[in-house]
N, C-alpha and C positions, 0 to 999 in steps of 0.2 A: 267488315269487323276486324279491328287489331288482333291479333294471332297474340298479346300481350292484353289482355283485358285488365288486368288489377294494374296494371304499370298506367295506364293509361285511361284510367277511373279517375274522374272527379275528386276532390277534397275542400272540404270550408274549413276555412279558417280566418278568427277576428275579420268576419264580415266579407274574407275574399275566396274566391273560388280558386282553386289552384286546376287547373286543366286537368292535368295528369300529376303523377309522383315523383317525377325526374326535379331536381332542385340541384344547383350547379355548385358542386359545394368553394368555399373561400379558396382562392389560386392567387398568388403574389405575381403583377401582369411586369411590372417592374416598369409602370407607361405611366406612373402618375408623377414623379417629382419632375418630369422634365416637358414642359408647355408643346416640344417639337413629335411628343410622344402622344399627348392626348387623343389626336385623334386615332392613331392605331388602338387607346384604349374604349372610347366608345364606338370603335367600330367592334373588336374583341364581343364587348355585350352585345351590341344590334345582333350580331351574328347567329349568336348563342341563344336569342330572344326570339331571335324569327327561326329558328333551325328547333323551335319546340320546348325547349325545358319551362318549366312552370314557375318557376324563380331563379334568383341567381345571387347569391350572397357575395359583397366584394371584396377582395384584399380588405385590409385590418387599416381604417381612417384615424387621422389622426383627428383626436377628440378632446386634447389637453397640449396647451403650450408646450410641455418639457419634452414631446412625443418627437420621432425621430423627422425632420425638415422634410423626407421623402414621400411622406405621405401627406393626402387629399386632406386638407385642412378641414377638418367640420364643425370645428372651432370657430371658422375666421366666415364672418360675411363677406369676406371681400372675394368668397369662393361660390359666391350663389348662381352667377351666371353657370355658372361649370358643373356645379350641381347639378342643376335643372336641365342639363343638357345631359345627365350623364342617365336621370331617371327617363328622358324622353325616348332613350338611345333603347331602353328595355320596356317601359309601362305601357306603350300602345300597343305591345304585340302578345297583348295579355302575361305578360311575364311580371310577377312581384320583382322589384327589386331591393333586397336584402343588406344594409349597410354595417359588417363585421364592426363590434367593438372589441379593441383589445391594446393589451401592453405587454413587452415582452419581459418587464420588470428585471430580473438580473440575468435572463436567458440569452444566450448569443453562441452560434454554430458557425462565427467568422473567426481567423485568427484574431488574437490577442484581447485584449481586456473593454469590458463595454465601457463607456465614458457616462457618467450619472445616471448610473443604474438605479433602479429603487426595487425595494423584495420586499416580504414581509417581516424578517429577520437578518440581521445581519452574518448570514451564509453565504458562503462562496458557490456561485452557479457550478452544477459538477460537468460541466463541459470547458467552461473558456474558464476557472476560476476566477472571473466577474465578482469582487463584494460592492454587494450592492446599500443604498440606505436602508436603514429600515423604515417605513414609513410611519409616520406618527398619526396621534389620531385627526390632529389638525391636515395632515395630509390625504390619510384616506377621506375624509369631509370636502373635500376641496375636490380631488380628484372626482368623484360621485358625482357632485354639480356641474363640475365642466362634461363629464359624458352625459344627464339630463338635457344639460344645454344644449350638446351638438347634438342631440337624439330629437329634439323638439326644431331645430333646425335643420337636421333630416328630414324630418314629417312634409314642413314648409316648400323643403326642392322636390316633395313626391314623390319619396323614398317610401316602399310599402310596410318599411318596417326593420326590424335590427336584429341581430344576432352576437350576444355576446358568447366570445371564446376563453372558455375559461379549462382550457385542455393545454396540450401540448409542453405541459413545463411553462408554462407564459403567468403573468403577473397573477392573474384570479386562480390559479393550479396553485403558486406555490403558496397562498393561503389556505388552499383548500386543503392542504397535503400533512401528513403529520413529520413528512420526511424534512422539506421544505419550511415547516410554520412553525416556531418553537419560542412563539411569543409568549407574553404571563399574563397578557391582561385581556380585556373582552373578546379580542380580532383574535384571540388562539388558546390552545389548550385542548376542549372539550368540540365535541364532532358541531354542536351549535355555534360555538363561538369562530372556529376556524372559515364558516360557513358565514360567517356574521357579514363580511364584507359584501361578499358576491350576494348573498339576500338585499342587503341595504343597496345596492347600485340598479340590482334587476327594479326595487321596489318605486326605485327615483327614475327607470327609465319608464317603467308602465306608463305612471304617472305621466310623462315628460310626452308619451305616444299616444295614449288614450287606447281604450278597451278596442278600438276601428284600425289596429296596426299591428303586425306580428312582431312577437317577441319570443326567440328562440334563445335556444342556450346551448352550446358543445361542451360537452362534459366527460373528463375522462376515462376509460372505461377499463384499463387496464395499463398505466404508466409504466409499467416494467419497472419500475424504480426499486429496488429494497427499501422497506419500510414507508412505501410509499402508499397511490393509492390504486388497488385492484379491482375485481370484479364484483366483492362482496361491501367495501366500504364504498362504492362506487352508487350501488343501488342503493344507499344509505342518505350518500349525499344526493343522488336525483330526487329519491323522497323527500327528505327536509326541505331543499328549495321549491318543490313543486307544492311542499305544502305551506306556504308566505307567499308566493306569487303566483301569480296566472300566468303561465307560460302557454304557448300555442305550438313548439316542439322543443322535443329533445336530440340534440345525436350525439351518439359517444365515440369519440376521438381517442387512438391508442400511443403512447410514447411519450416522452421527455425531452427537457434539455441533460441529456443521459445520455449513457451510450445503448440506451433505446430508444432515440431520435429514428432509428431506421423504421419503426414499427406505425410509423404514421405515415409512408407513404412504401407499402409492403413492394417490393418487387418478384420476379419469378422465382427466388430462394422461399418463397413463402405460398401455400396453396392459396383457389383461388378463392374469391369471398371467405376471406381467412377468419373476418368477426363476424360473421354470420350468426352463428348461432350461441355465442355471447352475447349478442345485443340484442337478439330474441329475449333469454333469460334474463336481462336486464332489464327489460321492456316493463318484467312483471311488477315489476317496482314503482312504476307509473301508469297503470293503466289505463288510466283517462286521456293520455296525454300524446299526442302524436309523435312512435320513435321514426327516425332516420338514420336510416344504416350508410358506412362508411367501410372504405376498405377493398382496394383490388375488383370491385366489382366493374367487368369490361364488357361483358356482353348483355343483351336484351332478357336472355331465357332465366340468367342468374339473375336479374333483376324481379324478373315475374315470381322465380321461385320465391326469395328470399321474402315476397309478399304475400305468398298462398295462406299461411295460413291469420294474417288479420295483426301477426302480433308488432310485425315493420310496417309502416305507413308511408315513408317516404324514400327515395334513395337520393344518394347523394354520389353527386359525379363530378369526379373534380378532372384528372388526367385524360377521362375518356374525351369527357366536354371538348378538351383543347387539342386534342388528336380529328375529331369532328363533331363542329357545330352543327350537324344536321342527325346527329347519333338519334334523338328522339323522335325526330320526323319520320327519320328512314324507316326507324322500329314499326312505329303505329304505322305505317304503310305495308309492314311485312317485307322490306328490301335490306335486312338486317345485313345480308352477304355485299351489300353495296357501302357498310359501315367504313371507314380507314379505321381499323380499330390502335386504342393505346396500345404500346410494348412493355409497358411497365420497366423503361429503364432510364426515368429520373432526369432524363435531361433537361426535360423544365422546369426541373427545380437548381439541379444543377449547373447551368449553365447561367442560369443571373445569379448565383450564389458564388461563383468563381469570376468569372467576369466583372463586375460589380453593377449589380442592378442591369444586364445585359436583357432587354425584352425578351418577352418569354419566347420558346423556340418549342417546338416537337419535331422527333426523329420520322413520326409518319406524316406530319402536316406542314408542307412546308409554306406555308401562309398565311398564318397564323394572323388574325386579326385584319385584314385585308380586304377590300370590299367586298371582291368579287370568292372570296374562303367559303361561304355555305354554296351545296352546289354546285363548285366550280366549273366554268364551263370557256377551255378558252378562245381565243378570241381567232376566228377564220381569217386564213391568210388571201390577201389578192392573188400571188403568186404561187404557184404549187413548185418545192424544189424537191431536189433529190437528196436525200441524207441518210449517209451512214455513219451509224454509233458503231463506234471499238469499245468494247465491253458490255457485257451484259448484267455490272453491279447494278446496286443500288443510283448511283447518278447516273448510270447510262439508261437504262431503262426508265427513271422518271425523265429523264430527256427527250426519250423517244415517245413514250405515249402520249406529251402533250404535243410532240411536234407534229405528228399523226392527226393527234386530234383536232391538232390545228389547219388542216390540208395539208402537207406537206407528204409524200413515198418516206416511209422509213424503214430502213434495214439496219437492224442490229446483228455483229457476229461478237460470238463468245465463245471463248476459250474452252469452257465446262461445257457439259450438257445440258446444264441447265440454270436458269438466273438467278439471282442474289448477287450472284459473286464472295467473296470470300464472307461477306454479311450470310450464308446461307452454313457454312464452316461454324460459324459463331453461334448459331438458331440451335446446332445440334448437341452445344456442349451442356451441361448442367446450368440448370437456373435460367436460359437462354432460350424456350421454345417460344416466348411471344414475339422473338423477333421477328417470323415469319412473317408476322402480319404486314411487314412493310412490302417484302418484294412480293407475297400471295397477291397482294393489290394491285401492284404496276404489271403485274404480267396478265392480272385479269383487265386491267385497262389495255395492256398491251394488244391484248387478244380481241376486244369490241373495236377499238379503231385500225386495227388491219397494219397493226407495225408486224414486220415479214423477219422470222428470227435465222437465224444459219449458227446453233446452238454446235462445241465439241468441234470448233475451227478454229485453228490460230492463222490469222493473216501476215501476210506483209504489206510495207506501203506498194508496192502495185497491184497486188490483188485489190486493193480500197480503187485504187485511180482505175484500175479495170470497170468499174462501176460507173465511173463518170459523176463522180457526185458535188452536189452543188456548193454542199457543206458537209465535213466530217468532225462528228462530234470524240474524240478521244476522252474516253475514258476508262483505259487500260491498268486504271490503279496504282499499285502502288509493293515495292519487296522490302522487308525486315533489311537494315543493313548489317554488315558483318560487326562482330565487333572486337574494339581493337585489343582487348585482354584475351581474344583466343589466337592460336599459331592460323596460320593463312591458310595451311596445308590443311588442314582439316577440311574447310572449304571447298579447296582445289580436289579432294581426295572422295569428296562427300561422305565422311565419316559424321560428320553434323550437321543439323539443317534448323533453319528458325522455325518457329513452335507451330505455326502454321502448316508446313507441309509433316512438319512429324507426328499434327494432331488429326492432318487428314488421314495417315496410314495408320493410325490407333484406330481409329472411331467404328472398325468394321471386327475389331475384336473382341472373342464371345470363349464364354469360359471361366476358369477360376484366374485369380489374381496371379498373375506373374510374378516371380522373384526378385529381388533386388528393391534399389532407389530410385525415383525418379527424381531428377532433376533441371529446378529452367529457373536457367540464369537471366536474370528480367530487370531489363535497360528501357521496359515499355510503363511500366504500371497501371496497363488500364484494364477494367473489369475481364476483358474477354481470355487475358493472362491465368488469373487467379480462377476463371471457372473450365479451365483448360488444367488447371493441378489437382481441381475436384474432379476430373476426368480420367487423371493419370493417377489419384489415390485412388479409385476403383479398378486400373487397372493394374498397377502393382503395389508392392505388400507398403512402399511408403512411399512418399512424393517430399520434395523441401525445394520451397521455393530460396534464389540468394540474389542480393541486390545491393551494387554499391551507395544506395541510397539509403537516406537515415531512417525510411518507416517504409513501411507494404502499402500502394493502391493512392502512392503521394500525389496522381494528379487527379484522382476523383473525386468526388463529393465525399462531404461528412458522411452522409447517410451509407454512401454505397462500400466507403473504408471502413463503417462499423460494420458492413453484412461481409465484409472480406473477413474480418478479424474473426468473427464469430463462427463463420463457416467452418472456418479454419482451424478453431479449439474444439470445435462439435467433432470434425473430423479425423481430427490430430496431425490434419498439414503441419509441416513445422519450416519454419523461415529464419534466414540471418541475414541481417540488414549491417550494413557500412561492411561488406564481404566483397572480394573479387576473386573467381577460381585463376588457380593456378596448376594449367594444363599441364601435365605429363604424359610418359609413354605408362606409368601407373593403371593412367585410369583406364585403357586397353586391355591391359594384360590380369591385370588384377580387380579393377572395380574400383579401385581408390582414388577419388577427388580430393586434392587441398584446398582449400578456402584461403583467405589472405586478410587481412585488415585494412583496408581503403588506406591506410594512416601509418600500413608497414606491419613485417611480424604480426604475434599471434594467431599464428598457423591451425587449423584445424580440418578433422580429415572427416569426407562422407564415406563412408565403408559400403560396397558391393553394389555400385553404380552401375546399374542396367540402363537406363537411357538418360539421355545428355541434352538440351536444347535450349534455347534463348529467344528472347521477345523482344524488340528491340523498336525505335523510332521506323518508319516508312519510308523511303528513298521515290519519288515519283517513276514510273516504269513510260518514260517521253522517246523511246528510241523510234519510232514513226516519226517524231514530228517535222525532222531536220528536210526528210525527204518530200513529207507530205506539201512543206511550206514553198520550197525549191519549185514543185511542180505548180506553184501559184493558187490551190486549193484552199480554200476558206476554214481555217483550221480553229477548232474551241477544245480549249483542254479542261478536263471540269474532273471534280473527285479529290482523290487521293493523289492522282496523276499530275491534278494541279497544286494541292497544298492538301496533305495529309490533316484531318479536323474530326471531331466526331460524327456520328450518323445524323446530328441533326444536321449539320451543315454540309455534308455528302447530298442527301435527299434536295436541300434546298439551292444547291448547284445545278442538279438535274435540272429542277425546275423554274430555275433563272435561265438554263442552255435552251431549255423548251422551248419556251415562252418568248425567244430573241431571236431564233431560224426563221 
């Protein structure tokens, strides 16, 4: 018996059984505009279809000519082979497969202005200021028929059925919204007419599907928008459309094209099953109706709970899914602790949103759509060699345990005591404890396939060639470089250190708040920066982050720079951008920092500066390798050590180093 009973119960729906309650919510795979991609995308769903979820709703099809060229035409016959291929890829493995309809209407979270946009009003989108057309009524007519159309040619490629998105700030929200809709005629005004559209499309796609096909609906549950729409007008609108049409579920989706874009994919700044018991009390609004809950939900037991008592019917998993496709297997088998669980830090959204359309990546999975990704098991070597990893990060250790696991002796020495590597620094700051889940796993891989650690050792290259080994995987990382607006002597003097070694000698302090400023000068801007100044606003009376750069967290994601921004007024960080300090004997003697204008002059002073630090780019730490290659040693440099990148592509070094010994 599953240790999970309600997760993994039964459900009907329009004629089909759903195994269990896991449903894989809509994830943008970034594998459909380009033919060389495809198959990494129907492998993505086989994966996730045989690794157990009960459905799987897909990225947002395109369903009308004007829709953006990237996506899966379901418009065009000339895409039906690919279709058929893509429901074959999930329908035999008792998985619905779910085809997202959506438009993102005047919403865009890329830089600068969307190119023929259309909205319900002629409003500027409050993210990219987008104005978009308004749409006429000969448009909304038009549009409804061409999603019928692709909906009934859905049916045809054996799609089990559709899911319109009418959340997130996208084309069906900003009608639905009072913020967004500020039309005069039928399509706006009154909570009916605003509603009019997405009733008439859901009512042309039933039709278009027949009463034998799910038709759900994501609906927003709480926008953050002012004047937008929340928890109470929320139940308002699931009422009214659930009373014109037959829907077969609901889930409510939280955030905008806003600067509550963050709010729909929550990270560790936000507790866990954050809408949990929101979308209970929203639930009450449709009781007939099957809800699905959204939101940070990572593990098996929050799933069960979040079902105890009848009022959630389904969950929906979008980040954990693509962290492991076998999440739902392993649960109902009770080997929940064998899960690679999500970290909740955005990289897969992030990283094809910067990138542009870059296939999706995860920071614990690095295989992401892969044949061999459910399960993985790799492949036995003929030869057995000898291999030692230099480090015991994040790449050195998924280097090791697959090289292990592949027959190979492996010995890893580290530095620290214990592994992560500096990823283990980053788990302890604020907002940052799911990251453990990455190295918690490689060290428990580490530990079944007999990789032999020599943990709180710094080597040289002949203590390695002492070893005799066959291959030495180097991955020693990676040091902050200096930088060049501070005096050298400071360095030399160790009066300053980059944010790293001064956040490791914070983190063991207990007590009240310290006096003074704190201050980091940040040449880095990546998340692990800015929850390192929520760590130094706890420890003294104020923290200010400065940056010769024009904005705070400039190479993140949208999402992850509105949870910096906000953190940061919640907590009264305070920051000054296009600044460069201007080191004196001052700031010693006195506590007094100058500031400087990137641009010259405009001088201003931090008063009673207690601590000093900076974050800066990675410099590779390769001093092995000169001697390692001289003595003819099969040498791989992998990490930080080889090109400083984020944790997705750390993790998927390892496991490219692995996989090649």
């Amino acid at each position: 018996m599953s240790p999970y009973p309600r997760l993994f119960s039964e459900l009907q729906m329009a004629g089909y059984r759903l195994r269990n309650r896991v449903v894989h919510a809509s994830i943008t795979t970034h594998c459909t505009a380009n033919p060389a991609t495809h198959a990494k995308l129907l492998g993505y769903f086989r994966n996730r279809a045989a690794g157990g979820a009960a459905a799987i709703v897909t990225e947002p099809l395109g369903i009308a000519p004007h829709q953006p060229a990237s996506r899966l035409r379901a418009f065009d016959d000339s895409m039906q082979d690919f279709g058929k291929r893509w429901a074959e890829a999930t329908e035999p493995f008792d998985c619905r497969l779910l085809a997202q309809i959506q438009d993102t209407g005047r919403g865009r979270h890329h830089p600068g202005r969307a190119v023929g946009a259309i909205g319900a009003s002629a409003s500027p989108d409050d993210l990219s200021l987008t104005m978009p057309h308004a749409m006429t009524r000969r448009d909304i007519k038009a549009f409804v028929e061409h999603a019928a159309d692709s909906a009934a040619r859905l049916r045809r490629w054996g799609f089990s059925g559709v899911e319109v998105s009418a959340a997130h700030g996208h084309l069906f929200h900003q009608f639905l919204s009072p913020q967004s809709n500020g039309r005069d005629d039928d399509y706006g005004g009154s909570l009916e007419n605003r509603l009019r559209f997405v009733v008439e499309l859901c009512l042309a796609l039933r039709s278009a599907l027949g009463g034998d096909r799910i038709l759900g609906i994501k609906l927003p549950g709480n926008d953050g928008v002012p004047g937008g729409i929340g928890p109470e007008l929320a139940a308002q609108t699931a009422s009214h459309i659930a009373g014109c049409v037959k829907l077969d579920y609901i889930a409510y989706a939280q955030g905008a094209h806003h600067r509550s874009l963050e709010m729909h994919i929550p990270n560790d700044s936000y507790p866990r099953v954050v809408y949990g018991q929101m979308i209970k009390t929203l639930a009450a609004a449709t009781p007939d109706i099957p809800i699905m809950a959204l939101g940070r939900i990572t593990d098996p037991a929050e799933a069960e709970a979040l079902l105890e008592d009848g009022k959630i019917a389904l969950i929906g998993l979008g980040r954990p899914l693509i962290a492991d496709p076998g999440w739902p297997r392993k649960a109902a088998a009770g080997r929940a602790r064998d899960i690679r669980y999500c970290v909740n830090h955005n990289s897969c959204w992030e990283i094809g949103q910067q990138a542009q359309a870059h296939p999706l990546v995860c920071d614990n999975n690095p295989q992401v759509g892969l044949p061999g990704e459910l399960e993985f098991k790799p492949t036995t070597v003929s030869q057995r060699k000898k291999v030692v990893v230099v480090g015991a990060g994040v790449a050195g250790m998924e280097a090791a345990w697959i090289a292990a696991a592949r027959g190979h002796e492996v010995l890893v020495f580290g530095a620290s005591g214990e592994t992560g590597g500096k990823l283990r620094l980053q788990a302890s700051l604020p907002n940052s404890e799911s990251l453990s889940s990455v190295y918690d796993f490689q060290s428990q891989a580490a530990t079944k396939h007999g990789v032999k650690l020599e943990l709180g050792v710094t080597v040289d290259a002949q203590a390695i060639l002492r070893q005799q080994p066959d291959v030495v995987i180097l991955a020693t990382g990676g040091t902050m470089v200096w930088p060049k607006a501070l005096p050298a002597g400071l360095r030399e003097e160790g009066i300053v250190t980059d944010l790293r070694q001064a956040i490791a000698a914070l983190l063991h302090h207990k007590g009240r708040r310290q006096p003074g400023t704190a201050v980091i000068y940040d040449l880095d801007h990546t998340i692990g920066t800015y929850n390192s100044a929520e760590l130094l606003h706890q420890t003294f009376e104020r923290a200010v982050v400065i940056t010769p750069r024009d904005r705070l967290a400039e190479d993140a994601a949208l999402v992850t720079r509105q949870t910096v921004h906000r953190r940061f007024h919640e907590l009264g960080i305070a920051y000054r951008c296009l600044v460069e300090p201007v080191w004196s004997d001052q700031v010693m003697d006195e506590g007094k920092l100058e500031i400087e204008s990137v641009y010259g002059g405009g001088r201003q002073q931090i008063d009673q500066v207690s601590f000093f630090s900076f974050a800066t780019p990675r410099a590779p730490n390769i001093a092995l390798l000169p001697t390692l290659e001289e003595a003819g040693v099969e040498v791989r440099v992998i990490g930080d050590a080889n090109e400083p990148r984020q944790l997705a592509f750390t993790t998927l070094a390892g496991f490219n180093a692995g996989n090649s010994v």
